[in-house]
VOKEDO-745026 format. One record per residue (C-alpha): residue in three letters; z negated, y negated, x negated; chain. Coordinates in steps of 0.02 Angstrom, whole numbers, plus 32768, in hexadecimal, padded with zeros to 4 digits. Layout:
% VOKEDO-745026
+---------+------+------+------+--------+
: residuo :   pz :   py :   px : cadena :
+---------+------+------+------+--------+
:     ALA :    Z :    Y :    X :      A :
...
+---------+------+------+------+--------+
END
This chain:
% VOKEDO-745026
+---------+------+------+------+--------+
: residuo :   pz :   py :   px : cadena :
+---------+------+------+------+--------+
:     UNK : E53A : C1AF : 5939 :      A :
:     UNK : E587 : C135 : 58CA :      A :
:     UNK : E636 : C15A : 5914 :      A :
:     UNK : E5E7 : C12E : 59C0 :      A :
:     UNK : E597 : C098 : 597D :      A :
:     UNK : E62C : C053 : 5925 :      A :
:     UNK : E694 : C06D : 59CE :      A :
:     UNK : E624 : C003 : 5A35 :      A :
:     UNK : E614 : BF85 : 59C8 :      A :
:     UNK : E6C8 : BF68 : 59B3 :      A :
:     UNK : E6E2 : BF71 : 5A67 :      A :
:     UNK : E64A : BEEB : 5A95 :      A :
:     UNK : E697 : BE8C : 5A07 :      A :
:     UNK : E750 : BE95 : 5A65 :      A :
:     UNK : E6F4 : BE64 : 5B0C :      A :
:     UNK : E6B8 : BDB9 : 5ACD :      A :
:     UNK : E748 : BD80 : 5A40 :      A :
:     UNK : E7D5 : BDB1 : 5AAC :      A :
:     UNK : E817 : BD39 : 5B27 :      A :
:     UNK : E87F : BDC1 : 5B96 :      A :
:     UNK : E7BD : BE20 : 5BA4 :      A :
:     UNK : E749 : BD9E : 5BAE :      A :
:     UNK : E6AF : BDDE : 5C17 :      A :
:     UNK : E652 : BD40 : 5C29 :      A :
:     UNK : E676 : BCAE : 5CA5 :      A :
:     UNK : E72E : BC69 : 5C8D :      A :
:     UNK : E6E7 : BBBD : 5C96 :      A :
:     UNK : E67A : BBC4 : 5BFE :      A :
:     UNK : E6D8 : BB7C : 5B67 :      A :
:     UNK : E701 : BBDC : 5ADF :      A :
:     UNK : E694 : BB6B : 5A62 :      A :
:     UNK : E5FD : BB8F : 5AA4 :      A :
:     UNK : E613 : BC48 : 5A82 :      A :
:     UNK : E5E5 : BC92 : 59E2 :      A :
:     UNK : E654 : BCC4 : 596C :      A :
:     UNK : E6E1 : BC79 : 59C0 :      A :
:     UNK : E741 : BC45 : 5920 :      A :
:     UNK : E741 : BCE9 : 58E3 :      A :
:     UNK : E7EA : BD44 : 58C1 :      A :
:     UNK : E835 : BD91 : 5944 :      A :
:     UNK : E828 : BE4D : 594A :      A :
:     UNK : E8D2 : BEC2 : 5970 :      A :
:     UNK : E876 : BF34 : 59FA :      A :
:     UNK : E8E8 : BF7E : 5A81 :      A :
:     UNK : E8BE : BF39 : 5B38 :      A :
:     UNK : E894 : BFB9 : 5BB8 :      A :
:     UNK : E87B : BF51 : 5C52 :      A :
:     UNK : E901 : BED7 : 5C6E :      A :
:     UNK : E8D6 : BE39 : 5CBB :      A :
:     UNK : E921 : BDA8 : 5D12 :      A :
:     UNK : E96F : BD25 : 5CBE :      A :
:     UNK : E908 : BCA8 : 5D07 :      A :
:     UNK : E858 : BCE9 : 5D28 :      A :
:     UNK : E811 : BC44 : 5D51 :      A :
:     UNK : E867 : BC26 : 5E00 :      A :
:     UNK : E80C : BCDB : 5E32 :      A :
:     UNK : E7AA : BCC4 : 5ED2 :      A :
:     UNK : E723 : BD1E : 5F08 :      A :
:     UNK : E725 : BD91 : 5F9E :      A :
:     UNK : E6C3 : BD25 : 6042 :      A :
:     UNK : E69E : BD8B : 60C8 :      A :
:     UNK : E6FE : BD44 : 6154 :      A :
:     UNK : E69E : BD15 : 6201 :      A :
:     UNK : E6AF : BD8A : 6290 :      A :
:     UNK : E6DD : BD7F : 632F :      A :
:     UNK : E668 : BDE7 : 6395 :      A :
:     UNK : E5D3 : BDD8 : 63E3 :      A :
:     UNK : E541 : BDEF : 6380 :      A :
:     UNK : E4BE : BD8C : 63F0 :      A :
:     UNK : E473 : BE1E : 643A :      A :
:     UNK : E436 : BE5D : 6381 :      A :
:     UNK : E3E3 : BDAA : 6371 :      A :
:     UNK : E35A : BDD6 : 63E8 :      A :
:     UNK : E334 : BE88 : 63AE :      A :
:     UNK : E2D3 : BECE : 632D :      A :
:     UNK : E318 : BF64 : 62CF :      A :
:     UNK : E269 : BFA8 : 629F :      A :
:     UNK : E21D : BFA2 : 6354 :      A :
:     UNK : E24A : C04E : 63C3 :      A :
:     UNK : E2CE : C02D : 642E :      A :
:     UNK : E2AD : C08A : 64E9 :      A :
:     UNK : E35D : C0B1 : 6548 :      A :
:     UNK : E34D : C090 : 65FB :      A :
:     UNK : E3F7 : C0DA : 6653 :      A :
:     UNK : E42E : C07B : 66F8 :      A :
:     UNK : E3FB : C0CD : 678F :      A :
:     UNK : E455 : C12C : 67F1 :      A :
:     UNK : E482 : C0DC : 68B1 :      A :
:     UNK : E44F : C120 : 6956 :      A :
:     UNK : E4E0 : C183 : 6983 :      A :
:     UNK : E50A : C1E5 : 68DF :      A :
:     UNK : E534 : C28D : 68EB :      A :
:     UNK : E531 : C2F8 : 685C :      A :
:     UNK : E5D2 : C352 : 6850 :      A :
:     UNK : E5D6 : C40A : 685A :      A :
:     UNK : E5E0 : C470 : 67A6 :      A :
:     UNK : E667 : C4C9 : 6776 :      A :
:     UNK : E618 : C563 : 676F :      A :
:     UNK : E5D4 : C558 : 6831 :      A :
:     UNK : E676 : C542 : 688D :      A :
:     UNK : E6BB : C5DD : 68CC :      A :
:     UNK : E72E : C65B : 6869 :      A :
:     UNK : E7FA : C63A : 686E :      A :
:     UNK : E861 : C6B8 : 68B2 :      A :
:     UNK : E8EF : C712 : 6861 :      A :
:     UNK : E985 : C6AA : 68CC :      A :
:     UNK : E923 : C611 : 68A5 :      A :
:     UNK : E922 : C635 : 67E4 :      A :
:     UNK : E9EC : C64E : 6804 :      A :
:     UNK : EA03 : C5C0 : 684F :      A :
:     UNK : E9C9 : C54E : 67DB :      A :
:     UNK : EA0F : C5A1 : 6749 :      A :
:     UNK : EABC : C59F : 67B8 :      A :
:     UNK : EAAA : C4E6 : 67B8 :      A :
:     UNK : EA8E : C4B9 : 670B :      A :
:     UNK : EAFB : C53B : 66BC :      A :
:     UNK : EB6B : C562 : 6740 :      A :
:     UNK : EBA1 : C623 : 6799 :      A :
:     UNK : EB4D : C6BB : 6738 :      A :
:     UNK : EBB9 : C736 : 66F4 :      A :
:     UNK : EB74 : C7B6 : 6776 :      A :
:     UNK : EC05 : C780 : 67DE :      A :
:     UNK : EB8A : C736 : 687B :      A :
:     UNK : EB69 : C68C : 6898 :      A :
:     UNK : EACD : C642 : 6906 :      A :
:     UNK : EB25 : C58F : 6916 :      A :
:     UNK : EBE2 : C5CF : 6953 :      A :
:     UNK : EC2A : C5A0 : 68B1 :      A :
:     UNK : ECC8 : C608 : 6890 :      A :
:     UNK : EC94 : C68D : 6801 :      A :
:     UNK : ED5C : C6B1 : 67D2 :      A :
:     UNK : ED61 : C5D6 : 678E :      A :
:     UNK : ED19 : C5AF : 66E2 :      A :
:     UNK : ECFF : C4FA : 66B8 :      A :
:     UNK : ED8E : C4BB : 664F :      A :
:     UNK : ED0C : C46D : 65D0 :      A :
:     UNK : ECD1 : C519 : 65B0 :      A :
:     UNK : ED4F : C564 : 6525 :      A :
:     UNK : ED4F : C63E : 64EF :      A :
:     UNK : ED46 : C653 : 6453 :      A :
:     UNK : ED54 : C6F4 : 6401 :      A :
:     UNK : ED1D : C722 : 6343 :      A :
:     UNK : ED25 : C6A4 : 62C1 :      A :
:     UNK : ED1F : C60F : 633A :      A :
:     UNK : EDE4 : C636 : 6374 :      A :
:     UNK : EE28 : C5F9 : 6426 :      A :
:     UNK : EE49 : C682 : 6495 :      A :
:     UNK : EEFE : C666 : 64CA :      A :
:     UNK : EF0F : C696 : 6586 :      A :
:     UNK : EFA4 : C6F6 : 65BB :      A :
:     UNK : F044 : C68C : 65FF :      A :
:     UNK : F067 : C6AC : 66C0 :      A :
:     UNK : F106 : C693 : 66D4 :      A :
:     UNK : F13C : C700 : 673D :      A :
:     UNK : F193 : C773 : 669D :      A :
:     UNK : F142 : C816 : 665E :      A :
:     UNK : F146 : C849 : 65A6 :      A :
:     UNK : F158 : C8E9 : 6569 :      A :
:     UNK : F15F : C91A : 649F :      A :
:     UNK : F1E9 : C97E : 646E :      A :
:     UNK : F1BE : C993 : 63B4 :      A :
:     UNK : F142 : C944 : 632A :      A :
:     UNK : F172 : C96B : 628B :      A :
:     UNK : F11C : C93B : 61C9 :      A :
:     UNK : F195 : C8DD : 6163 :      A :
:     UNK : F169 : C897 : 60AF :      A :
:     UNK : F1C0 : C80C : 6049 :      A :
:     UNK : F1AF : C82A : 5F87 :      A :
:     UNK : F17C : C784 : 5F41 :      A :
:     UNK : F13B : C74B : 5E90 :      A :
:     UNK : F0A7 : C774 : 5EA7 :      A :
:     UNK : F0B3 : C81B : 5EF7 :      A :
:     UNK : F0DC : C865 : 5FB6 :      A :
:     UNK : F0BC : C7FE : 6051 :      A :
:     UNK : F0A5 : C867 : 60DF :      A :
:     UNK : F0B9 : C836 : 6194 :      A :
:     UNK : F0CB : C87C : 6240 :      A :
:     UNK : F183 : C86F : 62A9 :      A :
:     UNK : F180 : C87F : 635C :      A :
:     UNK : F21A : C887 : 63CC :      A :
:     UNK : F1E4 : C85E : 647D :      A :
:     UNK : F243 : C853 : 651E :      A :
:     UNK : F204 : C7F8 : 65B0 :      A :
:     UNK : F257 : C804 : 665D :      A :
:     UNK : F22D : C7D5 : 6723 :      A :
:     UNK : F278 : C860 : 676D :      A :
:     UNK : F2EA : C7EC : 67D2 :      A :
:     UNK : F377 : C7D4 : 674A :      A :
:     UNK : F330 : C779 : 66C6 :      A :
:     UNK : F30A : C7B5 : 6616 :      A :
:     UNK : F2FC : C788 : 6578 :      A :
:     UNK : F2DC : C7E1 : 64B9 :      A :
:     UNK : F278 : C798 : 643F :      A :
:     UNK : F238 : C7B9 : 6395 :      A :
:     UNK : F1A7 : C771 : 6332 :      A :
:     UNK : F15A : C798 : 6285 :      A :
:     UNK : F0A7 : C76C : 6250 :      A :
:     UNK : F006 : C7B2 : 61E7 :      A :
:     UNK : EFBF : C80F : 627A :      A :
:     UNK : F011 : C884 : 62F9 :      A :
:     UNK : EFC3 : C825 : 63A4 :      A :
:     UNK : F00E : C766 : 6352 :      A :
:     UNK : F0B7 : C7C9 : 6320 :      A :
:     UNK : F0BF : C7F1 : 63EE :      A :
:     UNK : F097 : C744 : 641D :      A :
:     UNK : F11A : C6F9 : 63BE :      A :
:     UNK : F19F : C782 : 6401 :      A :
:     UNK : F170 : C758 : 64B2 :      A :
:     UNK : F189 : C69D : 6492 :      A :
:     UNK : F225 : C6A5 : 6441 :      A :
:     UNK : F259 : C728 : 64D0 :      A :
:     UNK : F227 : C6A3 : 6545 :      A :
:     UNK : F2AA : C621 : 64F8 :      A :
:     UNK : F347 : C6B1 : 6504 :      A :
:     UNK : F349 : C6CD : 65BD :      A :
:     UNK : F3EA : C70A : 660A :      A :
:     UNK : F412 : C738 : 66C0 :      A :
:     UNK : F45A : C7E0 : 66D8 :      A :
:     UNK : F4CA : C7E9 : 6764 :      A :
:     UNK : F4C2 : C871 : 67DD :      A :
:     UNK : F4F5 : C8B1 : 6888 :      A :
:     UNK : F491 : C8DD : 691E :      A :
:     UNK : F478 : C996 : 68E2 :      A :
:     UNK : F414 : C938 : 6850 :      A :
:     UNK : F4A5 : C96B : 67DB :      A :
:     UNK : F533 : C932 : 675A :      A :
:     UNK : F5C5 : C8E4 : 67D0 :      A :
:     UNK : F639 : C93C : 673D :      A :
:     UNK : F63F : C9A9 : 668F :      A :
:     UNK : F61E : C93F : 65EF :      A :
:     UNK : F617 : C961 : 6538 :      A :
:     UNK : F5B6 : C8F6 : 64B6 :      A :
:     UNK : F5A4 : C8FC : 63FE :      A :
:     UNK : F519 : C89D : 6386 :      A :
:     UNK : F52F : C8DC : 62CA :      A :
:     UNK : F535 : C990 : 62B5 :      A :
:     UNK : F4F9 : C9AF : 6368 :      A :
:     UNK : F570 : C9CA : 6406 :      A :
:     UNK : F530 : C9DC : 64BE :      A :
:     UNK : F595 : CA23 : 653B :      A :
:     UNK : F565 : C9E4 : 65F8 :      A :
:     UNK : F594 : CA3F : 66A5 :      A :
:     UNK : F578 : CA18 : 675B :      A :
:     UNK : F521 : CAA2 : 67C1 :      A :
:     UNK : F504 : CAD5 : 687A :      A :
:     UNK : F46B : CABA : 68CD :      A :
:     UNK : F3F3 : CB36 : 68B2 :      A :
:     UNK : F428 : CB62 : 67EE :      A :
:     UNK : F3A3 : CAF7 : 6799 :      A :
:     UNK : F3B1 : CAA5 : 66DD :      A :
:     UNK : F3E9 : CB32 : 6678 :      A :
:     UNK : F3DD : CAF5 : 65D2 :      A :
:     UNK : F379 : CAE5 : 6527 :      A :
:     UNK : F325 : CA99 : 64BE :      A :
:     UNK : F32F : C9E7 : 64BD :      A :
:     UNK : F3B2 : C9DD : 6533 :      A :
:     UNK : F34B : CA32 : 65B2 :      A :
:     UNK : F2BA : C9A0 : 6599 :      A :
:     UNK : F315 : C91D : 65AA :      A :
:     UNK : F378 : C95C : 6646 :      A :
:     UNK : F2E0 : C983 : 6698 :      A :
:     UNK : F27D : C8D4 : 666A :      A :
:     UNK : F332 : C89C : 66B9 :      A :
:     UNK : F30D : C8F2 : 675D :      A :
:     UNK : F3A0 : C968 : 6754 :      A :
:     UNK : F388 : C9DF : 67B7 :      A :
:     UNK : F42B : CA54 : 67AA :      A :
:     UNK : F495 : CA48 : 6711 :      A :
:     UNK : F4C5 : CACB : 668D :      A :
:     UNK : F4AE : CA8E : 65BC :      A :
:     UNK : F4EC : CADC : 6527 :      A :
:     UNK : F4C4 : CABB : 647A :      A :
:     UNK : F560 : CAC4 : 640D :      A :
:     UNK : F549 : CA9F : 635C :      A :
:     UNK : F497 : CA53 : 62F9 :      A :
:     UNK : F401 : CAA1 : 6340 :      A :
:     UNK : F39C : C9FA : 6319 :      A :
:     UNK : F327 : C9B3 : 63A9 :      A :
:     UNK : F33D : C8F0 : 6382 :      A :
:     UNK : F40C : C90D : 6364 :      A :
:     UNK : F40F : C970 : 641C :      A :
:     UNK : F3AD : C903 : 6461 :      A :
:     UNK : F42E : C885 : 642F :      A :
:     UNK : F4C7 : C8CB : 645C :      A :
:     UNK : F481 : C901 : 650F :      A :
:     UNK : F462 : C850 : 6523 :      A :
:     UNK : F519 : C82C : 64E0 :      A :
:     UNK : F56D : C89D : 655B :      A :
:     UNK : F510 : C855 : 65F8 :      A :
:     UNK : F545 : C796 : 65CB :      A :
:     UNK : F5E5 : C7DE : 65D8 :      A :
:     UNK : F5DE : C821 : 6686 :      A :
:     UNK : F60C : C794 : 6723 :      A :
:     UNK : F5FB : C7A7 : 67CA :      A :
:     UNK : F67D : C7C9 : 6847 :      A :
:     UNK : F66F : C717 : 6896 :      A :
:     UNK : F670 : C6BC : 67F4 :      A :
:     UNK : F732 : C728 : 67BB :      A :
:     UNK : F756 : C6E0 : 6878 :      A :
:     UNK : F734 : C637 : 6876 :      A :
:     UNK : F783 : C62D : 67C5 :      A :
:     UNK : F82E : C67F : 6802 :      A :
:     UNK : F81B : C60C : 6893 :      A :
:     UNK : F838 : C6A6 : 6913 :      A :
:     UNK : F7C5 : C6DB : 6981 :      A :
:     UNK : F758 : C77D : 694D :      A :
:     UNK : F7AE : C7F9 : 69C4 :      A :
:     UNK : F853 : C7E3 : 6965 :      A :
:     UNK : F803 : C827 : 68AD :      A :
:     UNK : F832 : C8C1 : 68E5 :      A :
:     UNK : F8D4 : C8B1 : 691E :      A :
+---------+------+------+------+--------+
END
């Protein structure tokens, strides 16, 4: 109790003496208070004040602009009796939801077809076309990922081998997917490609775009074949190339076989002769066809015509 006591005092003794906490009006003088020429005490300030406390003004409620005038004339203890407007001669109530009659099942359809467009169910009531999706409307698959839609280019893929290769790094062994891809038309283009990534599906991507930038024309005759023998090498790999008759078919292996038939070769003979490695054959198949020419293009650089090449 006398801790308490003490306290208060002190502080009621801080709220008159000190100029920085003066409760009482600024504009009464500091003479007429009592005890004014007593020493100052050293008590900490908790509220801080402005510097100038006398140009405070107080808060004056500002005058509206709205209409009050109808409150003038009514008394807030009488009761109050709502009378609604009435209603005019040729109202008609409108019909409640519940009475109308029940929608049918191509109704329902149609109005979800127009909001949200063709159902999945493949019919449409409206004659929208159920094979378009809106180009605002993106697939995603898991983790929020765009779908990437397959190129149509005209050029077919096919994987000739996916293989797991690791690079040894500080830390350990980084492992990753190679593909080796070959894409073709069947008309005398193809192309070999290879791509490494994280995951086996991104590995083939890659492969087929890089395939896609090394597209060479194979030159063939009418009988869909080599117009002559080549040979082509690429590291330890050799390939050995042969025209055939119609009627023989690709006789080869391997990746020579892939890559003639993505070609659209439809009679040749292939040999592997040295490294039994896909990518390396793959190579040197594609070495030995750039250097094969047609019969007209030997011609036209001799400067003869083509019946005298065989002369």
């Amino acid at each position: 109790m006398a801790t308490s006591a003490a306290s208060l005092s002190a502080f009621s003794s801080l709220s008159i003496r000190s100029p920085r906490f003066c409760l009482l009006n600024p504009s009464i003088s500091a003479s007429s208070v009592p005890h004014a020429n007593t020493a100052k005490t050293s008590s900490p300030s908790f509220l801080p004040l402005p510097s100038n406390p006398a140009k405070l003004t107080p808060l004056q409620a500002t005058p509206s602009a709205i209409d009050t005038t109808f409150f003038d004339n009514v008394n807030p203890e009488d009761d109050i009796t709502f009378n609604p407007p009435e209603r005019p001669e040729d109202f008609v109530e409108p019909p409640s939801f519940d009475e109308g009659p029940m929608e049918t099942e191509d109704e329902t359809a149609r109005a979800y077809e127009e909001l949200y467009g063709p159902a999945y169910s493949g019919v449409s009531l409206l004659g929208n076309d159920v094979y378009v999706m809106d180009s605002k409307v993106k697939k995603t698959t898991g983790f929020g990922k765009a779908k990437k839609e397959k190129v149509r280019d005209g050029f077919e893929e096919r994987v000739v081998q996916v293989r797991r290769v690791t690079k040894v790094v500080k830390g350990g062994k980084q492992l990753h997917f190679r593909a080796i891809v070959v894409v073709g038309d069947k008309q005398g283009n193809v192309g070999i490609g290879v791509g490494k990534a994280k995951e086996v599906i991104a590995a083939v991507q890659k492969s087929a775009t890089n395939a896609r930038r090394n597209i060479i024309t194979v030159p063939m005759t009418k009988y869909l074949t080599f117009p002559h023998r080549s040979e082509g090498d690429y590291g330890a790999a050799k390939v050995m190339l042969r025209p055939a008759s119609p009627g023989t078919g690709v006789i080869a292996g391997g990746a020579v076989r892939i890559v003639l038939e993505m070609a659209g070769v439809e009679n040749a003979l292939g040999k592997q002769l040295g490294s039994n490695n896909a990518l390396n054959n793959a190579r040197a198949t594609v070495v030995a066809i750039q250097k094969m020419r047609q019969f007209s293009e030997v011609a036209a650089e001799r400067g003869i015509p083509m019946e005298e090449l065989w002369k």
